[in-house]
C-alpha positions as CSV (number, residue, x, y, z in Angstrom):
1,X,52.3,100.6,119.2
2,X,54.1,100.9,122.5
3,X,50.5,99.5,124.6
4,X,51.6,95.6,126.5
5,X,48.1,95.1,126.4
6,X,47.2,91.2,124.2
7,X,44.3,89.5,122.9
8,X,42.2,87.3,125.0
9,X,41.0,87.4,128.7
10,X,43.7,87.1,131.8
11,X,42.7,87.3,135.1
12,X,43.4,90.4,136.9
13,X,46.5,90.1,138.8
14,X,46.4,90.6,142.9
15,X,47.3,94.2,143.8
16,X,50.3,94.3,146.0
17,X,50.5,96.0,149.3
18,X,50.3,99.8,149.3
19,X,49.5,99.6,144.9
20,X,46.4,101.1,143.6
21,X,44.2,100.3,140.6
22,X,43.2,103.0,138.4
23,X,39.5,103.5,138.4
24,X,37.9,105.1,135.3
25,X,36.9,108.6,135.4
26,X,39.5,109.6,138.1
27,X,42.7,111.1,136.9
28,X,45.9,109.2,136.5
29,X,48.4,109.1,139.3
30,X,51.8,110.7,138.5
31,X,54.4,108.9,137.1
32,X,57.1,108.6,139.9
33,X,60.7,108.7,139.2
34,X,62.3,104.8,138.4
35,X,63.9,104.5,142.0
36,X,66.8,101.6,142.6
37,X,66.7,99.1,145.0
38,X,65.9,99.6,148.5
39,X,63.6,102.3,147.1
40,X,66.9,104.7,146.7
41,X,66.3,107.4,143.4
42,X,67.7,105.2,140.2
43,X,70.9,106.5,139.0
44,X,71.2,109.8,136.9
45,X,70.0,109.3,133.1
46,X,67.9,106.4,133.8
47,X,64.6,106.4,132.0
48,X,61.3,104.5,131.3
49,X,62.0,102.5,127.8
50,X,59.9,99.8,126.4
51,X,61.8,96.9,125.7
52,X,61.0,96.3,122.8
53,X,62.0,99.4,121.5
54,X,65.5,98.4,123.0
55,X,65.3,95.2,121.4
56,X,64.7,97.1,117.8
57,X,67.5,99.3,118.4
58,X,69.7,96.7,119.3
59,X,68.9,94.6,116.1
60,X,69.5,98.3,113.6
61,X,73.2,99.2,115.3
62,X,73.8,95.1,114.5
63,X,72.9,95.7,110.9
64,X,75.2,97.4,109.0
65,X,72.8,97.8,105.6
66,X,70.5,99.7,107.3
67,X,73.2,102.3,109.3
68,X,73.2,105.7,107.5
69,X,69.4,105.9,106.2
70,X,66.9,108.5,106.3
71,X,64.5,107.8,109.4
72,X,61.7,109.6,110.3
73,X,63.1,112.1,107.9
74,X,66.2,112.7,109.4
75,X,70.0,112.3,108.3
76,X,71.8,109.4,110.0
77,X,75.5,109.1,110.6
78,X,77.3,106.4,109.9
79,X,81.1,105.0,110.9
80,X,82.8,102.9,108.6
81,X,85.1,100.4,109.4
82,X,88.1,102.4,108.9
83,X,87.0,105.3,111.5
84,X,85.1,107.8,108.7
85,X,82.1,109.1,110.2
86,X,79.6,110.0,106.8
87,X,76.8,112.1,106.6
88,X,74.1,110.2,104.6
89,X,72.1,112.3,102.5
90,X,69.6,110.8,100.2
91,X,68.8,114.1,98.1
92,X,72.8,114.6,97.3
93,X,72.5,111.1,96.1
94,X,70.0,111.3,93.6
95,X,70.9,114.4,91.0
96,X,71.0,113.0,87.3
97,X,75.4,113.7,87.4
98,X,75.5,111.7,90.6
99,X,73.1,108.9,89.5
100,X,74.7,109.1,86.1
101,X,78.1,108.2,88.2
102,X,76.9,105.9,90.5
103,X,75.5,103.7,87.7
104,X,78.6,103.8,85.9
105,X,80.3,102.5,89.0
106,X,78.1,100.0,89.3
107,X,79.3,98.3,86.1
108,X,82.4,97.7,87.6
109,X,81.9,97.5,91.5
110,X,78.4,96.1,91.8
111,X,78.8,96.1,95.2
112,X,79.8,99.6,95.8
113,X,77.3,101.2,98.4
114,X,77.4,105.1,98.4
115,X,77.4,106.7,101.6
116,X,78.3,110.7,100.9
117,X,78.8,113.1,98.1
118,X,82.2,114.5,98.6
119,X,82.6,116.5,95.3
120,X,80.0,117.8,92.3
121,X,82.5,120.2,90.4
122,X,82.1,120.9,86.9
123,X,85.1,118.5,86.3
124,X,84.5,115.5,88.7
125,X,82.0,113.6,91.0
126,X,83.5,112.3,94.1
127,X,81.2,109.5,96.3
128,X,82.5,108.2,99.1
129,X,81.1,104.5,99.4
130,X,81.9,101.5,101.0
131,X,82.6,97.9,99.3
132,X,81.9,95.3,102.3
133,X,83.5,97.1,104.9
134,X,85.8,98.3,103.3
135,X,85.9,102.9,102.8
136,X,86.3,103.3,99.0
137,X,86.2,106.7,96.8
138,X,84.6,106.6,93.6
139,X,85.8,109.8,91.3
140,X,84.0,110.1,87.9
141,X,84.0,112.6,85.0
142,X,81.1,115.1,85.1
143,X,78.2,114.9,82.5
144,X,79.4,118.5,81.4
145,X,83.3,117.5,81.2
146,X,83.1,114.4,79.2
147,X,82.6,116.5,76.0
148,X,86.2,118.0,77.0
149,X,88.7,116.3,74.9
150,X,91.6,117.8,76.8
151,X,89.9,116.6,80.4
152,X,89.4,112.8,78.9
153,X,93.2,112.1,78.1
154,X,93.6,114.0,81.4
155,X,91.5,111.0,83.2
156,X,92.7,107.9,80.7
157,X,96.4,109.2,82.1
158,X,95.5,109.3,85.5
159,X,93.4,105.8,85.1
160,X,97.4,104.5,83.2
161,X,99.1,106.3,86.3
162,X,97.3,103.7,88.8
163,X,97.5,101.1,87.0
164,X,101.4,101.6,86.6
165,X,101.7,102.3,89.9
166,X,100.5,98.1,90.1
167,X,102.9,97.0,88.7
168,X,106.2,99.2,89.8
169,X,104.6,100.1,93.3
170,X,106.0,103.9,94.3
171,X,108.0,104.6,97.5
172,X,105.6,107.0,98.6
173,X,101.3,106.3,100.3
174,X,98.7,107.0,97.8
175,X,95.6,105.4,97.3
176,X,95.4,101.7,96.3
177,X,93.7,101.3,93.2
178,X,90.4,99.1,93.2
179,X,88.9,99.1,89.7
180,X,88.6,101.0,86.9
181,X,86.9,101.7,83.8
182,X,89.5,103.3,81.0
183,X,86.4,104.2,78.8
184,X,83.8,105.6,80.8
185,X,86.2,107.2,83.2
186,X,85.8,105.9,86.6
187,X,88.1,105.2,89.6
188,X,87.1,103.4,92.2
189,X,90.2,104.2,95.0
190,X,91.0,103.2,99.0
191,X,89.5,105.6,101.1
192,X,92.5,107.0,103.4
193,X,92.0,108.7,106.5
194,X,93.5,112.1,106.9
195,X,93.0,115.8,106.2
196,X,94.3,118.0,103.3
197,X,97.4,119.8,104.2
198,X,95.2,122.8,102.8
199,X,91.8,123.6,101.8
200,X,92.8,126.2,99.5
201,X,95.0,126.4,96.4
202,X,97.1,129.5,97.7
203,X,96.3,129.0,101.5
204,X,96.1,131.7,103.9
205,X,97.2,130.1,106.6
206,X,100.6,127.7,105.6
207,X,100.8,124.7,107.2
208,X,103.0,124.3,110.0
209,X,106.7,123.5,109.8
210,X,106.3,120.1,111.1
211,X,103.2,119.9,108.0
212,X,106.1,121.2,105.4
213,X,109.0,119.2,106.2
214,X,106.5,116.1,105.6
215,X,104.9,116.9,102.8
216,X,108.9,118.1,101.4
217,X,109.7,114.8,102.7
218,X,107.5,112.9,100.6
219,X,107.9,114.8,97.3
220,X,111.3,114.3,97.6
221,X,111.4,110.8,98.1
222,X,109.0,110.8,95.1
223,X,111.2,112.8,92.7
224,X,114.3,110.3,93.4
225,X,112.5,107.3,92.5
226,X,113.8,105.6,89.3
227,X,111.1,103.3,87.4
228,X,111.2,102.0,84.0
229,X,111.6,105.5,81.6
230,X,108.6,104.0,79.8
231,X,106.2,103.9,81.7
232,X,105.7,107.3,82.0
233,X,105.4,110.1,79.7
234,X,106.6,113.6,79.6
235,X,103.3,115.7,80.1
236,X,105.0,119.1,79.5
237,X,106.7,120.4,76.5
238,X,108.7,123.5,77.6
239,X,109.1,124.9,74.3
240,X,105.8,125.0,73.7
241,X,105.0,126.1,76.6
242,X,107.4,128.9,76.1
243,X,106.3,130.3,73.1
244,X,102.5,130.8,74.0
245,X,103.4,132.8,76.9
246,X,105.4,134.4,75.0
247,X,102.6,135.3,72.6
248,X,100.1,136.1,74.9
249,X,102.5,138.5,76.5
250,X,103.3,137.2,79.7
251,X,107.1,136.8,78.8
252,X,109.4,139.2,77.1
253,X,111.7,138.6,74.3
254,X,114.4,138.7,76.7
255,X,112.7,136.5,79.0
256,X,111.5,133.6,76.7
257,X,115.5,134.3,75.1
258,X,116.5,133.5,78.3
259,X,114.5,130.1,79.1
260,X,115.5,129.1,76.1
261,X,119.2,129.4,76.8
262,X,118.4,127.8,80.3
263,X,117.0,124.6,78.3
264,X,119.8,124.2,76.2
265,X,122.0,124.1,78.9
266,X,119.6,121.0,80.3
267,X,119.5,119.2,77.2
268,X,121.7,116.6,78.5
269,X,120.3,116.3,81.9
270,X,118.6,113.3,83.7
271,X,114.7,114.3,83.9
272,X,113.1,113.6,87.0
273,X,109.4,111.6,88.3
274,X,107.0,114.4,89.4
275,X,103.3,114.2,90.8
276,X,103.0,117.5,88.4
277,X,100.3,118.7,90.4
278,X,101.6,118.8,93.9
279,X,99.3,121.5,95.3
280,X,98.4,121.1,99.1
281,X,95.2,120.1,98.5
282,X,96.6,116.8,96.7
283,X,98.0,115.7,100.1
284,X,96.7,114.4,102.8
285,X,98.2,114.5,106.3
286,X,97.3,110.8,107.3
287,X,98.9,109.2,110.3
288,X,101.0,107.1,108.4
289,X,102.4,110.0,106.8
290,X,101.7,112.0,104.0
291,X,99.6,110.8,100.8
292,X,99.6,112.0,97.1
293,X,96.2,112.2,96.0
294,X,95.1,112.9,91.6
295,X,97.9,112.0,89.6
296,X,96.7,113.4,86.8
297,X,99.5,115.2,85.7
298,X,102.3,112.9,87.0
299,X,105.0,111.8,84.7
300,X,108.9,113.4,83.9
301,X,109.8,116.4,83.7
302,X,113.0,118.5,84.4
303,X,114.1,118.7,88.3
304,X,112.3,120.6,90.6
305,X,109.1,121.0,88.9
306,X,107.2,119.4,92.1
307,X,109.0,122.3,94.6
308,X,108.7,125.0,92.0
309,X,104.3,124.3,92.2
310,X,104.9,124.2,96.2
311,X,107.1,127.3,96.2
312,X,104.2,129.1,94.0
313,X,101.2,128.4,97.0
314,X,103.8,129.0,100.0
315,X,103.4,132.9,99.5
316,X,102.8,133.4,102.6
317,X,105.1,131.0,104.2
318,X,109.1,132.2,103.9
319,X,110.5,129.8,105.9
320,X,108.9,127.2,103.6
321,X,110.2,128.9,100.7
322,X,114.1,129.5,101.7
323,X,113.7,125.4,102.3
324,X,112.5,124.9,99.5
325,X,114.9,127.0,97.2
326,X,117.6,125.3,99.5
327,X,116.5,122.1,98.5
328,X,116.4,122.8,94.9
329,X,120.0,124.3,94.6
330,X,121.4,121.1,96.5
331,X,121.7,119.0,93.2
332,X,124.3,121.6,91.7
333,X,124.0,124.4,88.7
334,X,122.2,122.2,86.4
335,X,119.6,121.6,89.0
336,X,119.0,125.1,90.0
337,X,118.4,126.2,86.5
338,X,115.5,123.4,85.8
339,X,114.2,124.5,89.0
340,X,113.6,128.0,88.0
341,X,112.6,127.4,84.2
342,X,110.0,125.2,86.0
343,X,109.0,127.9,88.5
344,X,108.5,130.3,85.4
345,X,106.3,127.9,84.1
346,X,103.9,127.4,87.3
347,X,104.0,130.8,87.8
348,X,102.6,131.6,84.4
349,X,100.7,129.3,84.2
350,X,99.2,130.3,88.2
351,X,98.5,134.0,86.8
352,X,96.9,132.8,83.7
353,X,94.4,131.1,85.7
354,X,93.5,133.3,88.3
355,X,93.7,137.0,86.4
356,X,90.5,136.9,85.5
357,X,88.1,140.3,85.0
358,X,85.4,140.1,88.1
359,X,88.0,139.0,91.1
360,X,87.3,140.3,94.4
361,X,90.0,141.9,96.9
362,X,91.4,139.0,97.9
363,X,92.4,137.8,94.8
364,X,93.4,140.6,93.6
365,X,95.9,140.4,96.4
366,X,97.2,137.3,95.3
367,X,97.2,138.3,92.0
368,X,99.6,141.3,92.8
369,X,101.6,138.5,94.5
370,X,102.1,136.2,92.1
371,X,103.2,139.1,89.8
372,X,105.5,140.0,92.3
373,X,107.0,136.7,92.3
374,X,107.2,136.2,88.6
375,X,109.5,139.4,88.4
376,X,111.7,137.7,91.4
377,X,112.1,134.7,89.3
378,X,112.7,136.7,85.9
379,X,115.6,138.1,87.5
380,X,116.4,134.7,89.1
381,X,116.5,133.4,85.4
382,X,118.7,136.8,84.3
383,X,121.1,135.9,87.2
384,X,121.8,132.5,85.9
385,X,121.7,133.3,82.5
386,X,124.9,135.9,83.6
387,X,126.7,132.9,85.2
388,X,126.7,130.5,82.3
């Protein structure tokens, strides 16, 4: 493959001065380090290449359709326009939930080119792609979670959410919507650079305070936002909420008595915009600032309800908590009061979840903390309850 040897008969060239010709049956002469001009030692790093093996590497880094595939049975990387550096890998590619995804992507982005496998959950397929050069994330509903009636309006809002957010664009960065497909549940989204602001739901390590004054920042800017009342729902009902943890035990007589009390005292006031799911893992730390990732869950709700879920994963952060309880009791009486029937709510809903039989030590840590902080805000809730 590599031999410069050609068909036909040339004459031998002339051997220069001080050359020999190899003569069969004698061994080869050693190869003698490539030496510069002037018969100096060639610079450091220099190496024999043939050059038409430069020339074929020169035409594959010019052609971006081949950058990222499998040759000679190893993983390329590729970089995107945008800076993101994927991983290609062909086997991640072809399961039947990813291929089942990618082909209902494909009905609405033909030219989407997948590139990485970000996600396979039991509740969504992530694929990070490009269309052109542009970095785009396709998220789907898993095989196993489209027979989940609950998880289907989940995705249809989240699919309305984007498309709202078209028409009456928010004051906050999230992803700009590309396409979508209402009915077989598909997003195809901007790509943003940046890193979570955690990897975990209740992180061990917080952020820092720089990280929580941004991410503060941008939930707050979100909550004051005023669009059109209908274009957004209200995705919690209290009261209901209210009574089943009240009959699965979690809350007392006293303490769903209480709430109650607390929510008639709120009937008359303003309800507020919330991401609903405002978890660290939903935001990105990009350079341009902050960004709200899965609005599943976003619509109105009473104030506070974004700080109360960030107050619930900050366990381990009090700084980040005393700001945030500062911030929530800056509106007035009425606002502290939503904000702590909202932070019995997450927190409920937080132990619900993870109090489950088989958890190891370190949940069971964080399970004795979130009961810990439930009892803080039951007597939070008693306290106001006093003052009315």
């Amino acid at each position: 493959m590599y031999s410069t040897a050609s068909t036909g008969t040339r004459p031998a060239p002339a051997l220069e001065p001080g050359s020999a010709r190899h003569i069969p049956g004698q061994a080869r002469p050693a190869l003698r380090p490539p030496t510069a001009a002037g018969g100096r030692p060639a610079p450091r790093g220099t190496e024999l290449r043939d050059p038409r093996t430069a020339l074929a590497r020169t035409a594959l880094a010019g052609r971006p359709d081949q950058a990222g595939r499998p040759v000679g049975g190893r993983l390329l990387t590729t970089r995107t326009g945008d800076g993101f550096v994927d991983r290609v890998d062909p086997a991640a590619l072809q399961t039947p939930a990813v291929k089942a995804a990618l082909a209902a992507v494909s009905r609405i982005c033909p030219a989407f080119l997948p590139r990485q496998v970000l996600r396979e959950g039991s509740r969504h397929i992530l694929v990070a792609g490009t269309i052109g050069r542009a970095p785009v994330v396709a998220k789907c509903l898993a095989p196993q979670a489209a027979r989940d009636e609950q998880l289907i309006a989940r995705f249809h809002h989240e699919v309305a959410v984007y498309r709202a957010f078209v028409r009456h664009r928010p004051p906050v960065r999230l992803p700009r919507l590309v396409a979508a497909d209402h009915d077989r549940c598909v997003l195809v989204l901007e790509r943003v650079p940046g890193r979570p602001a955690a990897r975990e739901r209740h992180p061990v390590n917080p952020p820092t305070p720089g990280e929580v004054r941004a991410v503060l920042g941008a939930v707050r800017t979100l909550n004051l936002w005023r669009p059109p009342t209908d274009v957004f729902g209200k995705p919690l009902d209290y009261q209901l909420e209210i009574a089943r943890f009240h009959s699965v035990g979690q809350l007392t007589d006293r303490d769903a008595g209480d709430l109650r009390q607390l929510l008639h005292g709120l009937a008359s006031s303003p309800w507020q915009l919330c991401h609903g799911d405002a978890l660290l893992g939903n935001l990105l730390l990009a350079p341009s600032g902050p960004v709200l990732l899965d609005w599943e869950e976003a619509g109105w709700y009473l104030p506070g309800y974004d700080l109360a879920v960030l107050w619930s994963v900050l366990s381990g952060d009090t700084a980040a908590r005393r700001q945030i309880s500062q911030l929530a009791q800056s509106g007035g009486t009425l606002a502290r009061d939503a904000f702590l029937v909202n932070l019995v709510m997450v927190l409920m809903r937080e132990i619900r979840l993870h109090d489950v039989p088989g958890a190891g030590e370190e949940q069971r840590i964080m399970i004795r903390r979130l009961y810990d902080d439930a009892a803080l805000a039951r007597r939070a809730v008693r306290a106001a309850v006093g003052t009315r």
